[in-house]
C-alpha positions in Angstrom: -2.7 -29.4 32.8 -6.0 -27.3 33.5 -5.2 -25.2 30.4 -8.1 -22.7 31.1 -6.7 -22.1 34.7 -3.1 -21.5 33.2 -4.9 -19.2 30.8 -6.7 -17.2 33.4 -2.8 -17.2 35.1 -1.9 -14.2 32.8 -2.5 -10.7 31.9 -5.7 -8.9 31.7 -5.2 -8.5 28.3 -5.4 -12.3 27.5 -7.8 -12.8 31.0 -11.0 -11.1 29.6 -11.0 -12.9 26.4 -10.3 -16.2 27.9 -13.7 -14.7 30.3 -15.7 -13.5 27.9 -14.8 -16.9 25.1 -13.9 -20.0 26.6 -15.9 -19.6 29.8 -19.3 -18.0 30.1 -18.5 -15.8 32.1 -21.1 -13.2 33.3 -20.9 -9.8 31.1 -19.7 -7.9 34.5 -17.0 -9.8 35.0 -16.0 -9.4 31.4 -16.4 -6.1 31.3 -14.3 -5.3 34.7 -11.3 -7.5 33.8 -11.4 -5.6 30.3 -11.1 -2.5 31.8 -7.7 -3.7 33.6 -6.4 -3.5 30.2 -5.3 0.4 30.8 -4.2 0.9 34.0 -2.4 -2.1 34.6 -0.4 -4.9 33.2 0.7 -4.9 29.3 -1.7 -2.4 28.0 -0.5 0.0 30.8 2.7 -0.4 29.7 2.5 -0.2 26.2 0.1 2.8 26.5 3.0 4.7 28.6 5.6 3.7 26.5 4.1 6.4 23.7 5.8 10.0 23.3 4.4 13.3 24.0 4.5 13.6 20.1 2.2 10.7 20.2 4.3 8.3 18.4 6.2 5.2 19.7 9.3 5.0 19.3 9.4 8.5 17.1 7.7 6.8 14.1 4.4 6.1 12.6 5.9 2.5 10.6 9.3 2.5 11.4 11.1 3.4 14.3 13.1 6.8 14.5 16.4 4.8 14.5 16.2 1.8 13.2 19.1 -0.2 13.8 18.0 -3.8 14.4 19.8 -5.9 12.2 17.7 -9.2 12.5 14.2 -8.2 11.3 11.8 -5.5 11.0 11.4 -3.6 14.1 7.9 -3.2 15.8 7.8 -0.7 18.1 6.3 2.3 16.1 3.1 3.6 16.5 1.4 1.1 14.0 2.4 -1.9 15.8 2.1 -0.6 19.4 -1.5 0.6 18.1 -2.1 -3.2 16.5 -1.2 -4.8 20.3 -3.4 -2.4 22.3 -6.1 -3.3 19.9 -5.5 -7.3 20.2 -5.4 -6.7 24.0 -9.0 -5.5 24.1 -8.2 -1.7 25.3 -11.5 -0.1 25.7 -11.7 2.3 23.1 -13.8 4.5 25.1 -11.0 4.2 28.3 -9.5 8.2 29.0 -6.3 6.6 28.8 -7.3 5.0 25.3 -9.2 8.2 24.1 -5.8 10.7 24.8 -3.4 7.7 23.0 -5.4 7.7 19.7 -6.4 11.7 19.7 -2.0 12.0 20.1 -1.3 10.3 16.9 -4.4 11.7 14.9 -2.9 15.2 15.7 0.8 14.0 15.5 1.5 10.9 13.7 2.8 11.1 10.3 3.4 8.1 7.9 6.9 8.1 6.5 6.2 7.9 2.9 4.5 10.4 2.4 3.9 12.9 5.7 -0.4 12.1 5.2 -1.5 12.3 9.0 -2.1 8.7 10.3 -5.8 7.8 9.6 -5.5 9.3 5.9 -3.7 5.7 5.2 -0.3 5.4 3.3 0.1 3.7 -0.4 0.4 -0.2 0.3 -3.1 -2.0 1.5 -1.9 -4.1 4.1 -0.9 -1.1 6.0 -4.2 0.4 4.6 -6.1 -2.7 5.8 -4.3 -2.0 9.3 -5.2 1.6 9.5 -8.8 0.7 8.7 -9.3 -1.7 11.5 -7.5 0.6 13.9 -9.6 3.8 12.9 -12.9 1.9 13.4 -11.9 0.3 16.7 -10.6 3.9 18.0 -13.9 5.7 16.5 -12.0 7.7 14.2 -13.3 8.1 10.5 -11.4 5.9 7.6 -14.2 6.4 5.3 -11.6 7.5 2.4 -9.2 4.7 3.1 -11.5 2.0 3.0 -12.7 3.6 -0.5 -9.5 3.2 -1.6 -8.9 -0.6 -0.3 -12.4 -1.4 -2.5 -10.7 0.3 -5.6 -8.0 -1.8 -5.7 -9.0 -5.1 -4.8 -7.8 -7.5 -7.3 -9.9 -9.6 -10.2 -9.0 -12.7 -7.8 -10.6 -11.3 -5.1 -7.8 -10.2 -2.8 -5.1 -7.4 -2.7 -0.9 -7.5 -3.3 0.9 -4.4 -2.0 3.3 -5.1 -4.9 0.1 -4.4 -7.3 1.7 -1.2 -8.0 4.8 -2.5 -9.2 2.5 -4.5 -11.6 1.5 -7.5 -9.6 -1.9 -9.2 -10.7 -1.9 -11.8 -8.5 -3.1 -11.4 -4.8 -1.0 -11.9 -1.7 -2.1 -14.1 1.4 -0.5 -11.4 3.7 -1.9 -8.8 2.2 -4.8 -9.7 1.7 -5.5 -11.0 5.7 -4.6 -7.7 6.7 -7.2 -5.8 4.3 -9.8 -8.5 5.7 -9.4 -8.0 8.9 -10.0 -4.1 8.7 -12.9 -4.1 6.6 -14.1 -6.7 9.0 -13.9 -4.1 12.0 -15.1 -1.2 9.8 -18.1 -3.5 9.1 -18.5 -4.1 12.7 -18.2 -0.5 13.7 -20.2 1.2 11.1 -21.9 -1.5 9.5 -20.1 -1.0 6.1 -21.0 0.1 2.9 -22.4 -2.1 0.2 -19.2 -1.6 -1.8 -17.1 -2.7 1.5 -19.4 -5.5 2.7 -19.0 -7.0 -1.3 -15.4 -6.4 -1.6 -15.0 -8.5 2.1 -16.9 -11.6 1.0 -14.8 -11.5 -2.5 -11.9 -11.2 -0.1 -12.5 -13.7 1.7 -13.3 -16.0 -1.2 -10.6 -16.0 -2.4 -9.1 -17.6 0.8 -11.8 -20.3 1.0 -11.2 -21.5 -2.5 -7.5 -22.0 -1.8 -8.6 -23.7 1.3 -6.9 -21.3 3.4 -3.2 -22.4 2.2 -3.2 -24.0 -1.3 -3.0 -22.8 -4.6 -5.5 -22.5 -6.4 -3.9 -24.1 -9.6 -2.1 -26.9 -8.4 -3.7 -27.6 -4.7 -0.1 -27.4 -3.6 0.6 -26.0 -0.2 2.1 -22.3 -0.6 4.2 -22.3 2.3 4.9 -24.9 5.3 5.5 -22.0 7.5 1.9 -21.3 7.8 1.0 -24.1 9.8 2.9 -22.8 12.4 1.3 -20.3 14.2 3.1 -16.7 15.7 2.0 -14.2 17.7 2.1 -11.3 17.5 1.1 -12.1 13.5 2.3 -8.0 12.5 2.1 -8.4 8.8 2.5 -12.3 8.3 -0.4 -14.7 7.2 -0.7 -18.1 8.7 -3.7 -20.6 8.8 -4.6 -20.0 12.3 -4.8 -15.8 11.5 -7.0 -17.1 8.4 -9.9 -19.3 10.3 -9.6 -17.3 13.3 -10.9 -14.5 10.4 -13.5 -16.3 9.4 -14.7 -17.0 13.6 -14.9 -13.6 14.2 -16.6 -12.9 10.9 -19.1 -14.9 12.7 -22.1 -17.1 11.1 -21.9 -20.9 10.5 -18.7 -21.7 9.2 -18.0 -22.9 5.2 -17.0 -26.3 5.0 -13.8 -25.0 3.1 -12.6 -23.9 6.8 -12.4 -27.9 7.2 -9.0 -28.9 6.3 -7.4 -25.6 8.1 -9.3 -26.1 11.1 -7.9 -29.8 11.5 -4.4 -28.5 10.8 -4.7 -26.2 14.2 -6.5 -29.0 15.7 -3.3 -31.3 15.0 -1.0 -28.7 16.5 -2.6 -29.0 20.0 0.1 -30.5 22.2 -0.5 -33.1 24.7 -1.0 -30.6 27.5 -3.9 -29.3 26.0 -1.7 -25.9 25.3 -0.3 -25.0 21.6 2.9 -23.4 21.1 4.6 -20.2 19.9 6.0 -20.7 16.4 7.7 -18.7 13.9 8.5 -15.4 15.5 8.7 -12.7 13.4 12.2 -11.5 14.2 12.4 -7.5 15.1 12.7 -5.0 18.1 9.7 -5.2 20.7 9.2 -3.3 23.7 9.3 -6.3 25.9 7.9 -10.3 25.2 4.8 -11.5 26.0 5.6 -15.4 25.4 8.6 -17.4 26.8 9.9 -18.1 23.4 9.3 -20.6 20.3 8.8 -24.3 21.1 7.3 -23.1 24.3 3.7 -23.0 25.4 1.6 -20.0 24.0 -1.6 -18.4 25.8 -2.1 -16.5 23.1 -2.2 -19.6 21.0 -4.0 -21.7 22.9 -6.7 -18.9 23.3 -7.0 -18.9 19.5 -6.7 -22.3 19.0 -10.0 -23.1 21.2 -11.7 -20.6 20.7 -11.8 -21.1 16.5 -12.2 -25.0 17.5 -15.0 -23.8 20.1 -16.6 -22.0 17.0 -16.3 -24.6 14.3 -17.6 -27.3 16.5 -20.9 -25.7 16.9 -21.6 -25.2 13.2 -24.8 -26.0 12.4 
């Protein structure tokens, strides 16, 4: 199989990366698929799927009826946000512009009516609202204050620290991570954020991206196989593809995760869809677990791309 042709047989959404990072593609072209992203395909879709209250499916983290018994649902307006912002939507797109300025003046978080770039209580919907304001351009300045007061004395974050947790939490902390990451990115940081990101992500290299730290033990086998969407989940493929976009010559900690994704790739040249995180979506962008993933594969190569030209 031509894997990159079967990649560039997909969505706009998926097309530009695969453009812009497995091909060479000139910047135009990039920039001209990318802008498919809101007026066609699944970014279209998604983006008209929001309410005139500006909320998906009536609810900032949950849905206004949830009554999916097999799994969290994802079709509120945190997820919906979370997949527009993996699919590349152009930030400064109308159509992306009048989506985000509907939930800043409408969207709510359940637990405690703040509006939806205040944050809520638990930092790995924090560290999601911090990566989300600074893609969109709106300020999370206060937020991302918060995240660097409570990052743990191991270096990461537990969003059951409040119910007295002192150790940190692989999920949690992936999520916190990645939005300091984009906040960085987007505003250049503060000193305070830039440190509490490198401790952050200490704390994942000296586990080596799945161990413990006091054993060596592997925490969980389930993180060597590799979802997408990743919602709130860690797995070793969500970890090094962190430290890729991060950027710079990559820590020869990444070593061992980057040969477990390595050893994942199937004969085809493709990887697969693992360990879907059960819950309501507005419609599937995979065929299905044991099949073939784009998303995946576009990951997969693209970290592998990254880590084989370390210097």
């Amino acid at each position: 199989m031509d894997v990159i042709a079967w990649l560039l047989e997909s969505d706009p959404a998926l097309r530009w990366q695969v453009l812009r990072d497995l091909t060479g593609a000139a910047p135009g072209t990039v920039t001209a698929e990318r802008n498919l992203v809101a007026t066609s395909g699944w970014g279209a879709r998604l983006l008209a799927l929001q309410g005139a209250d500006g909320q998906w499916d009536g609810g900032t983290y949950w849905p206004d009826h949830d009554d999916d018994p097999h799994g969290q649902p994802w079709t509120a307006t945190t997820y919906s946000l979370l997949l527009l912002r993996d699919f590349g939507l152009n930030p400064a797109a109308q159509e992306a512009r009048h989506a985000v300025s509907l939930v800043r003046d409408n969207s709510r978080w359940e637990e405690g009516n703040q509006p939806f770039f205040d944050g809520e209580t638990e930092p790995c919907i924090n560290g999601m609202v911090v990566g989300l304001g600074a893609y969109f351009g709106e300020n999370v300045d206060a937020v991302v204050d918060r995240l660097v007061g409570e990052q743990l004395p191991d270096g990461g974050w537990n969003c059951e620290a409040e119910r007295g947790s002192v150790r940190s939490s692989f999920h949690t902390t992936i999520c916190v991570l990645e939005g300091l990451l984009e906040y960085e990115q987007a505003t250049g940081g503060t000193g305070a954020s830039r440190q509490a990101r490198h401790r952050g992500g200490e704390y994942l290299l000296e586990r080596r991206l799945h161990r413990r730290k006091s054993t060596g033990a592997e925490v969980s086998p389930e993180w060597l196989q590799f979802s997408y969407p990743t919602r709130w989940f860690y797995d070793v493929l969500r970890g090094v593809d962190y430290f890729r976009s991060a950027g710079g010559p990559p820590d020869e900690r990444l070593g061992e995760a980057v040969e477990a994704v390595r050893s994942r790739q199937q004969p085809d040249g493709s990887w697969l869809l693992e360990n879907t995180h059960p819950g309501k979506v507005h419609f599937t962008l995979e065929d299905g677990d044991g099949q073939p993933s784009r998303w995946n594969t576009l990951r997969a190569l693209r970290v592998l791309s990254w880590y084989g030209g370390r210097q």
